[in-house]
C-alpha positions in Angstrom: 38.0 -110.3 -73.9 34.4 -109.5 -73.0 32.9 -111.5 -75.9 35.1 -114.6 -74.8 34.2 -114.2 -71.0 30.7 -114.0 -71.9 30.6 -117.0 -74.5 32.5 -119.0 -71.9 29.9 -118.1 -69.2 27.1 -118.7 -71.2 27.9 -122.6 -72.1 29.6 -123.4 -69.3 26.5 -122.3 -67.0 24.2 -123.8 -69.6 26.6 -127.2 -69.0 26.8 -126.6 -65.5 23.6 -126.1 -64.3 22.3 -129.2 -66.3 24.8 -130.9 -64.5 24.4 -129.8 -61.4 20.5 -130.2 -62.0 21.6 -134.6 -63.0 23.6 -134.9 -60.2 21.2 -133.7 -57.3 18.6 -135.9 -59.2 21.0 -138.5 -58.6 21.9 -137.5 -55.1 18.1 -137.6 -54.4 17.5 -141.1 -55.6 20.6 -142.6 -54.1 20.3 -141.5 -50.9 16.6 -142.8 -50.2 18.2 -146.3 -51.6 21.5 -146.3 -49.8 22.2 -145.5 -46.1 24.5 -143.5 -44.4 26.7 -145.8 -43.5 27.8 -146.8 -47.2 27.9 -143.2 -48.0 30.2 -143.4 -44.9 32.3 -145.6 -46.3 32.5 -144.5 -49.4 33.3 -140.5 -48.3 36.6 -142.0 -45.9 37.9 -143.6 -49.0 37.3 -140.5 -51.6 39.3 -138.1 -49.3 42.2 -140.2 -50.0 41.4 -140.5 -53.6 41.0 -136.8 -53.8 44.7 -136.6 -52.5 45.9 -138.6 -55.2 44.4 -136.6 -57.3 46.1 -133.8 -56.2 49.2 -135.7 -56.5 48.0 -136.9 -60.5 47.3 -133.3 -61.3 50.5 -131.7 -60.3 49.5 -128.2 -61.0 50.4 -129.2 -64.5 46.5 -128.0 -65.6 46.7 -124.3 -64.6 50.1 -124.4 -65.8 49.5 -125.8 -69.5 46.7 -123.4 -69.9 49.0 -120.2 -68.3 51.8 -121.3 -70.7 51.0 -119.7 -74.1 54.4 -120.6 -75.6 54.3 -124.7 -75.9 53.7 -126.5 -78.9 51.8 -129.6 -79.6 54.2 -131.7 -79.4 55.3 -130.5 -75.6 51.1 -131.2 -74.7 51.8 -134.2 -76.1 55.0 -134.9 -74.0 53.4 -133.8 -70.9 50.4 -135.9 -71.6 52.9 -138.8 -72.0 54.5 -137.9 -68.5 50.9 -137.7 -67.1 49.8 -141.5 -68.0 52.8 -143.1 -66.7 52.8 -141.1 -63.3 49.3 -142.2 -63.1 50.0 -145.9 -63.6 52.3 -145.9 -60.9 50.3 -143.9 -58.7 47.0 -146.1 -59.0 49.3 -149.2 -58.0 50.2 -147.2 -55.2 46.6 -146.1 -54.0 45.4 -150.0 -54.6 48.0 -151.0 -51.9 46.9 -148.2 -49.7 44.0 -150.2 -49.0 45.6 -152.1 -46.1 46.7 -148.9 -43.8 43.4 -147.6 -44.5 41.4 -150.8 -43.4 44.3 -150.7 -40.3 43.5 -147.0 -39.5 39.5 -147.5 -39.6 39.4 -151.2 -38.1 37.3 -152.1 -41.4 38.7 -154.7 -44.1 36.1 -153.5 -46.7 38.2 -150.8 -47.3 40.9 -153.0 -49.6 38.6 -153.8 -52.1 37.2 -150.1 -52.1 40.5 -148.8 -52.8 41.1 -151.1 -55.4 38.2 -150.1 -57.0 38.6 -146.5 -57.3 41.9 -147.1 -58.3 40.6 -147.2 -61.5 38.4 -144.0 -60.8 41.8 -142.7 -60.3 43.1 -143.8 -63.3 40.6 -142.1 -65.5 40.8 -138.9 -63.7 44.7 -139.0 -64.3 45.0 -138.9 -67.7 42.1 -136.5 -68.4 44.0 -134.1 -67.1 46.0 -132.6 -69.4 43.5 -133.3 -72.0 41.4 -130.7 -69.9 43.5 -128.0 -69.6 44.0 -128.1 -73.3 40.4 -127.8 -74.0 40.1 -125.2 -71.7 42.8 -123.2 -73.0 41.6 -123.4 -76.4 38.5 -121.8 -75.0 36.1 -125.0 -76.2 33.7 -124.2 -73.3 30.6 -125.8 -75.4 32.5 -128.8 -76.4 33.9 -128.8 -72.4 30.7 -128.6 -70.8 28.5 -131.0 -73.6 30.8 -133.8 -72.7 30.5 -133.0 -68.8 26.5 -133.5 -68.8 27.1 -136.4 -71.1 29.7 -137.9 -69.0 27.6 -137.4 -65.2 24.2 -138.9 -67.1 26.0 -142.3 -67.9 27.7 -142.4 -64.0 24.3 -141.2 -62.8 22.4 -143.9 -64.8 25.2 -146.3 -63.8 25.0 -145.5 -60.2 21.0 -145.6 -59.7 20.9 -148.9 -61.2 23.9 -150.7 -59.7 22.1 -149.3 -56.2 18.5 -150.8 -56.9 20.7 -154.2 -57.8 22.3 -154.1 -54.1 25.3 -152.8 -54.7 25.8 -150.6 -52.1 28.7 -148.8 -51.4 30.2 -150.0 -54.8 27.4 -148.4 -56.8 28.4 -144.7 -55.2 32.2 -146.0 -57.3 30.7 -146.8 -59.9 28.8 -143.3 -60.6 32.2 -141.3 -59.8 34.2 -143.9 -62.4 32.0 -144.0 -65.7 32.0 -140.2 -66.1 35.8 -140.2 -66.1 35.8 -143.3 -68.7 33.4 -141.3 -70.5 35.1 -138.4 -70.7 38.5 -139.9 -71.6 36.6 -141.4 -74.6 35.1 -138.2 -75.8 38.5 -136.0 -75.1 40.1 -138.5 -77.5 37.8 -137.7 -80.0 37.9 -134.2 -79.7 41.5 -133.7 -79.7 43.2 -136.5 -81.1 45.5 -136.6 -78.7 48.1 -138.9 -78.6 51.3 -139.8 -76.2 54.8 -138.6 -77.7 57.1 -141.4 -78.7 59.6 -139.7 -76.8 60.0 -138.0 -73.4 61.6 -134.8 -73.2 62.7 -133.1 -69.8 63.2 -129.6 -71.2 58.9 -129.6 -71.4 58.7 -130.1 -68.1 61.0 -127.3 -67.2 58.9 -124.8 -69.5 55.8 -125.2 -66.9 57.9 -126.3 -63.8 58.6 -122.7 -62.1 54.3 -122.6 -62.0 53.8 -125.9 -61.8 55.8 -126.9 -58.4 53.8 -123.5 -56.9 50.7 -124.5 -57.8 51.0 -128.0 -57.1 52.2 -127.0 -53.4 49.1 -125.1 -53.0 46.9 -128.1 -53.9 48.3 -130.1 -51.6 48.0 -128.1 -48.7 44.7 -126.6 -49.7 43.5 -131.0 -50.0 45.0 -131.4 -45.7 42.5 -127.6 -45.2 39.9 -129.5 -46.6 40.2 -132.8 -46.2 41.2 -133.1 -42.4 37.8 -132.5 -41.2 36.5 -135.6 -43.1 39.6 -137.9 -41.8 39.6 -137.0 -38.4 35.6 -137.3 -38.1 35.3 -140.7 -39.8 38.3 -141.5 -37.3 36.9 -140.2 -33.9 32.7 -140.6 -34.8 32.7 -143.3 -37.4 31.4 -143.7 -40.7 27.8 -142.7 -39.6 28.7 -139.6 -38.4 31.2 -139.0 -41.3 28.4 -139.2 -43.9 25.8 -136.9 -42.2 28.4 -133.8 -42.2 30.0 -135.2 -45.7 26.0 -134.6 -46.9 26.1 -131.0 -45.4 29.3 -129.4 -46.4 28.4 -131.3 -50.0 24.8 -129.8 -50.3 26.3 -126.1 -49.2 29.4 -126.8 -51.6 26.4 -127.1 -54.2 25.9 -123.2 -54.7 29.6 -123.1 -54.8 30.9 -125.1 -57.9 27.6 -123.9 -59.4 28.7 -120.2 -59.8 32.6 -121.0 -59.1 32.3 -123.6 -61.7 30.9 -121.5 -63.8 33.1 -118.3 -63.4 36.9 -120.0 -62.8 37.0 -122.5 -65.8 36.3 -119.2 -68.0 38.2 -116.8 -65.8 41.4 -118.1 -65.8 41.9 -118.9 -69.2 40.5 -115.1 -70.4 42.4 -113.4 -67.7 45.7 -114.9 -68.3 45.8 -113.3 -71.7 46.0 -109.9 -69.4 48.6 -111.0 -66.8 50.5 -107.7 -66.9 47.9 -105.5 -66.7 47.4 -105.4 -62.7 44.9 -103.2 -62.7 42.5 -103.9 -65.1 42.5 -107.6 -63.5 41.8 -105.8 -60.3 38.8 -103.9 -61.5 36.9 -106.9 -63.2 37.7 -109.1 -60.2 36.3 -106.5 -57.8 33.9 -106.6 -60.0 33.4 -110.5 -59.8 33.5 -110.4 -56.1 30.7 -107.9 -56.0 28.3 -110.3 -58.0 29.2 -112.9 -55.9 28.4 -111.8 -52.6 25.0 -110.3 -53.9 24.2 -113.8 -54.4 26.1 -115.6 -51.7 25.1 -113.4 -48.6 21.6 -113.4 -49.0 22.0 -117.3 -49.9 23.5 -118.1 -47.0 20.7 -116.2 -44.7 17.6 -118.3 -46.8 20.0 -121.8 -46.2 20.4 -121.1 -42.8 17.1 -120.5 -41.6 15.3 -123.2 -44.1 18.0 -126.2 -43.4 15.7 -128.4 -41.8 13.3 -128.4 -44.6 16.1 -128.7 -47.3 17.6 -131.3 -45.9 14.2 -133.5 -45.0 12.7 -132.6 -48.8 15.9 -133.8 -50.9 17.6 -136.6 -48.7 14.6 -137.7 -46.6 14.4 -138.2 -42.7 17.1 -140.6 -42.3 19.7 -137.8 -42.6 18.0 -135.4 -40.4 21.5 -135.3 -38.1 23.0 -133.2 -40.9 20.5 -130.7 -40.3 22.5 -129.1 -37.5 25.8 -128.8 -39.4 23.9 -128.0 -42.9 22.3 -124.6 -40.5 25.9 -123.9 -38.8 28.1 -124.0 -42.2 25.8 -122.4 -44.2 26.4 -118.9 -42.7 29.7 -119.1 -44.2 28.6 -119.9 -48.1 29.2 -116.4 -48.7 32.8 -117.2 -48.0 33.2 -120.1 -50.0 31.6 -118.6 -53.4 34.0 -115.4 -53.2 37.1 -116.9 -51.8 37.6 -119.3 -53.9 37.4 -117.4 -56.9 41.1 -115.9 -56.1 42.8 -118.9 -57.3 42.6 -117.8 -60.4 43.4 -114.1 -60.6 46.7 -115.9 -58.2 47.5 -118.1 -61.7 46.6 -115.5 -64.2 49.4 -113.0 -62.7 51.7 -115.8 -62.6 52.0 -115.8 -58.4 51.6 -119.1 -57.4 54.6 -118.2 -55.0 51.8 -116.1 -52.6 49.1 -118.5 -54.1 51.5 -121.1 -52.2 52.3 -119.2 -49.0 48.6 -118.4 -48.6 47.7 -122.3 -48.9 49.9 -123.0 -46.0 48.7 -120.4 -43.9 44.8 -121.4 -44.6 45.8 -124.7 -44.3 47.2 -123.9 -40.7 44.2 -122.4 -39.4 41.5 -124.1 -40.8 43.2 -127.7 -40.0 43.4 -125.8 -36.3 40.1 -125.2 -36.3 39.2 -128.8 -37.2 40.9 -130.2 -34.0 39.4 -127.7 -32.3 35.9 -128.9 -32.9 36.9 -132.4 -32.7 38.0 -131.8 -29.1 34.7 -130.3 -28.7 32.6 -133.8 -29.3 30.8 -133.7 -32.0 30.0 -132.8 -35.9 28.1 -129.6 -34.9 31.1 -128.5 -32.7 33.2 -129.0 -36.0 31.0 -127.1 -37.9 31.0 -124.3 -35.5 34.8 -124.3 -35.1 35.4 -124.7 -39.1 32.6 -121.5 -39.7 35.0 -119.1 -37.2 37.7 -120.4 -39.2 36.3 -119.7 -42.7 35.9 -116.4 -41.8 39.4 -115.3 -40.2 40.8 -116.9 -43.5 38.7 -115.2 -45.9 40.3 -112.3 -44.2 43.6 -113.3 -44.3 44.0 -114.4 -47.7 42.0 -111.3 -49.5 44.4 -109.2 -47.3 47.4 -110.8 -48.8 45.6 -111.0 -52.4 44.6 -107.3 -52.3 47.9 -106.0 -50.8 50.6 -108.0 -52.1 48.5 -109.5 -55.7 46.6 -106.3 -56.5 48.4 -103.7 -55.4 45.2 -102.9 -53.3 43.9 -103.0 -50.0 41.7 -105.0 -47.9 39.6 -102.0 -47.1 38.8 -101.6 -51.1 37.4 -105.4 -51.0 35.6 -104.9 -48.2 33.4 -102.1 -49.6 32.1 -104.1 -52.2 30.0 -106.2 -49.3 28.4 -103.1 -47.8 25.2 -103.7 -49.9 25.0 -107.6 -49.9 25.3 -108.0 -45.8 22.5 -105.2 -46.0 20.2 -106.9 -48.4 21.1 -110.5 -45.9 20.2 -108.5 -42.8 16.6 -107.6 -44.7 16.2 -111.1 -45.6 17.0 -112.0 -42.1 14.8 -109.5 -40.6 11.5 -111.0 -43.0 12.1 -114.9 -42.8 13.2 -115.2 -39.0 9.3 -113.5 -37.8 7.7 -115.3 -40.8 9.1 -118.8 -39.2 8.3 -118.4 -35.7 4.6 -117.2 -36.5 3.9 -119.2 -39.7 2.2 -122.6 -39.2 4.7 -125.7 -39.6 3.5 -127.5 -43.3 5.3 -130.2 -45.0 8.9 -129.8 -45.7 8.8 -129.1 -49.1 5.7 -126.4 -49.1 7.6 -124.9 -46.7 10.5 -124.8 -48.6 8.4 -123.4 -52.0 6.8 -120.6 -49.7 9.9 -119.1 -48.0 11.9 -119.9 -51.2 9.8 -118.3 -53.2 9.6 -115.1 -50.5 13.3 -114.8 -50.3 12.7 -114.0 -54.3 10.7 -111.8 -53.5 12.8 -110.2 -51.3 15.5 -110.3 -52.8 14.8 -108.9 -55.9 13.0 -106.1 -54.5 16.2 -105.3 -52.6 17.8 -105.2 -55.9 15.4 -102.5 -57.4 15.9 -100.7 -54.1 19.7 -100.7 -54.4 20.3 -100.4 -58.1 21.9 -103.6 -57.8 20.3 -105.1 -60.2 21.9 -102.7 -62.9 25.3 -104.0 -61.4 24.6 -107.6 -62.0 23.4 -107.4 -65.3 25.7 -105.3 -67.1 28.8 -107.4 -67.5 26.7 -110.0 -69.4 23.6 -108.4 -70.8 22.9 -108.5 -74.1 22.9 -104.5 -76.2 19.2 -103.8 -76.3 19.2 -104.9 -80.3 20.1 -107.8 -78.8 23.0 -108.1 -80.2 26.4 -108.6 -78.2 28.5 -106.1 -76.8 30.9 -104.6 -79.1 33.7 -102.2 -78.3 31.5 -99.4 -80.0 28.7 -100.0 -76.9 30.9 -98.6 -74.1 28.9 -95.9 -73.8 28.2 -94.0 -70.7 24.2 -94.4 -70.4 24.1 -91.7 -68.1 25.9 -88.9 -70.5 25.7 -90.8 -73.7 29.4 -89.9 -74.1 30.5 -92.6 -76.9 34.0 -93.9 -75.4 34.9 -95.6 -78.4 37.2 -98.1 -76.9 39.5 -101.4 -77.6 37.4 -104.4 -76.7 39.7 -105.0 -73.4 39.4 -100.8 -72.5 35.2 -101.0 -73.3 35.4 -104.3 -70.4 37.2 -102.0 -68.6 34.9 -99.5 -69.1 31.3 -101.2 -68.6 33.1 -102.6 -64.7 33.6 -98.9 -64.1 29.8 -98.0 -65.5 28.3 -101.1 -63.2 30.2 -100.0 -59.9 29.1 -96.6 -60.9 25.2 -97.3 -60.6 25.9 -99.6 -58.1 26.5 -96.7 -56.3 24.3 -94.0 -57.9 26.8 -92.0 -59.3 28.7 -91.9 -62.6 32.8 -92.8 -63.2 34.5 -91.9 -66.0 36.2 -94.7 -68.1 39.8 -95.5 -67.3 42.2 -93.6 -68.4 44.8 -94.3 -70.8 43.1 -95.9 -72.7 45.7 -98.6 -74.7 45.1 -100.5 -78.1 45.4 -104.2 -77.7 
């Protein structure tokens, strides 16, 4: 497993990051040529979209790439199920145009929706071609076709905005990357739709699917409600300035989260009735995570203003407010959402379900909370409280019911990140109040460049550093890690263990010097 979770990481951040690094290029450019209003009205039509998406997808993804037992021929059935559902449903989200232009009092709306109708389209009937890349574990050929596939929309979107499109050239970057891709999934997989439908394929991924797809849907009202309700109450304006926030903060996110769950669930899956060796490597997971995202959150937090004035420029300066308030909670974003897939890969979409409702619940709760309040800040204050009693909620279900753990045993594993954010905290907060004001951007390079500092100093400190390296470190030959290198570098006890046992064995050895002390490998040590 290790040398597949490591291969998958590798590409996938090396297609990730590029992407991510086109995309806030992209982001840059566009937003000093369009205003917020057309991001406005491009943001209240892409919630719906992203609902209809929801609706597309099914949970027929995670499902086809949990399912080990169908053939070709049922991928091909279910891709043929896929492109007729999305037929109907783009005729659908056209002709939701109308009520949307009714609900928002703007008749520009119609033709938006029948425009990214066809971005819905695309994204449709990629889907199952997606999972089945994923589960063959194609992570370079994934993530080559995802920088290839943003490059064109990004390319496509600068230069329909410098012709005066608009809003329409923010649709047309989010639909060429889907065309694009639907091109180059052809070609890699030679997919094509069965002659004949079969209803006894649908059944074989049904029992996950319906779980799954339940989740999605309530997760899309969690997330989506703030974004309807503002662009409702506040208006377009007001709608795009905490759409830019939460998307900027999201950033960090789908950076390590994209990274991690496109790889995770896929490599875990293969070990869905081993409880607790998924346990350890996601304990393990969550560790990493929050030595990153803590500390993250502090430097975002206290350096908002100038992130938001360097990147966007100073017509977006009221998401500075909601960009400072939310960003205290990216911590909770980058670990929380990682549990989907240990949910998927023991086959519990049930709880994965029953934990979407109850998030859903309270965070929608928290929306009209903040709404009542007055403004976007108010919402981002309300939404941060409500981030963090969920994070609680739903790792205390995961841990107890999932894991066959405790909340308490999750918990520990952010002892050393909040100490190494209350450090941070404790440098930056004096260094801004005595610190002359520059421009945004050298600001930005000096206190970035001190939180590094910082920060990896803290990791020297702690031993942390041993703790994030070891899962994907190279063997000092520089070779990879074999089962024959699970060796305990404290004792130099050779373990000698399966490839799965020696994963199981270099978590233990990383939470060991985490903590300054050694553990012994697990016991029982089973053959594959």
């Amino acid at each position: 497993m290790i040398e597949h979770l490591k291969t998958g990481i590798l590409y996938t951040a090396l297609g990730k990051y590029s992407n991510v690094l086109i995309q806030l290029v992209i982001n840059i450019v566009l937003s000093r040529v369009l205003t917020p209003h057309d991001y406005g009205l491009v943001a209240v039509v892409q919630v719906f979209l992203v609902f209809f998406t929801t609706i597309v997808d099914a949970g027929l993804g995670p499902a086809i790439i949990q399912n080990k037992s169908l053939t070709e021929h049922d991928n091909r059935v279910l891709f043929t199920y896929s492109l007729l559902f999305v037929v109907l449903l783009c005729i659908v989200f056209a002709l939701c145009g109308y009520p949307i232009s009714l609900l928002y009092g703007n008749s520009i709306y119609i033709s938006l929706s029948l425009a990214m109708s066809v971005t819905l389209f695309f994204l449709g009937i990629n889907m199952v071609p997606n999972a089945l890349l994923d589960k063959m574990k194609r992570f370079r050929a994934v993530n080559m076709r995802l920088v290839l596939a943003n490059l064109c929309g990004g390319i496509v979107g600068v230069s329909t905005a410098f012709m005066g499109w608009g809003a329409y050239a923010l649709v047309a970057g989010l639909t060429v990357p889907g065309i694009v891709s639907f091109v180059l999934n052809v070609w890699l997989l030679r997919l094509a739709p069965a002659a004949h439908l079969d209803k006894t394929v649908l059944d074989k991924v049904w029992t996950f699917a319906k779980n799954q797809f339940g989740f999605n849907l309530i997760n899309y009202f969690s997330r989506n409600a703030d974004t309807i309700l503002i662009g409702k109450v506040f208006g377009p304006t007001a709608v795009a300035n905490y759409s830019k926030a939460y998307q900027l903060l999201m950033m960090p996110n789908n950076v390590l989260l994209g990274i991690i769950n496109p790889v995770l669930l896929p490599i875990l899956s293969d070990y869905q009735d081993d409880v607790a060796y998924i346990r350890q490597a996601y304990l393990k997971i969550v560790h990493v995570l929050a030595l990153i995202g803590v500390p993250l959150s502090v430097f975002l937090c206290i350096e908002g203003h100038d992130i938001i004035f360097t990147l966007f420029g100073n017509q977006w300066g009221d998401a500075v407010p909601p960009f400072m308030i939310l960003s205290l909670t990216v911590w909770v974003q980058m670990t929380l959402s990682s549990t989907g897939a240990v949910f998927q890969a023991l086959n519990k979409t049930h709880q994965l379900f029953v934990t979407g409702i109850l998030s859903a619940v309270l965070l929608v709760s928290s929306i009209v909370i903040g709404i009542f309040m007055g403004s976007i800040n108010t919402v981002a204050i309300a939404l941060s409280v409500g981030f963090v009693l969920n994070f609680l909620l739903n790792y205390a279900i995961m841990m107890t019911v999932v894991l066959d753990s405790s909340l308490v045993a999750l918990l520990k594993e952010f002892i050393t990140p909040f100490g190494i954010g209350i450090v941070l905290a404790a440098v930056l907060i004096p260094l801004k109040m005595v610190v002359p004001v520059f421009l945004p951007i050298v600001n930005l390079i000096i206190y970035g460049a001190i939180t590094v500092i910082v920060f990896l100093l803290c990791l020297i400190a702690t031993g942390e550093g041993r703790s994030m390296l070891t899962l994907l470190s190279p063997r000092r030959d520089g070779k990879p890690v074999t089962a024959d290198d699970a060796i305990d570098d404290s004792t130099g006890h050779d373990t000698r263990l399966t490839s799965k046992d020696a994963y199981k064995a270099i978590t233990y050895q990383a939470n060991a010097g985490a903590r300054g002390r050694t553990q012994a490998p697990p016991r029982h040590a089973r053959r594959d």
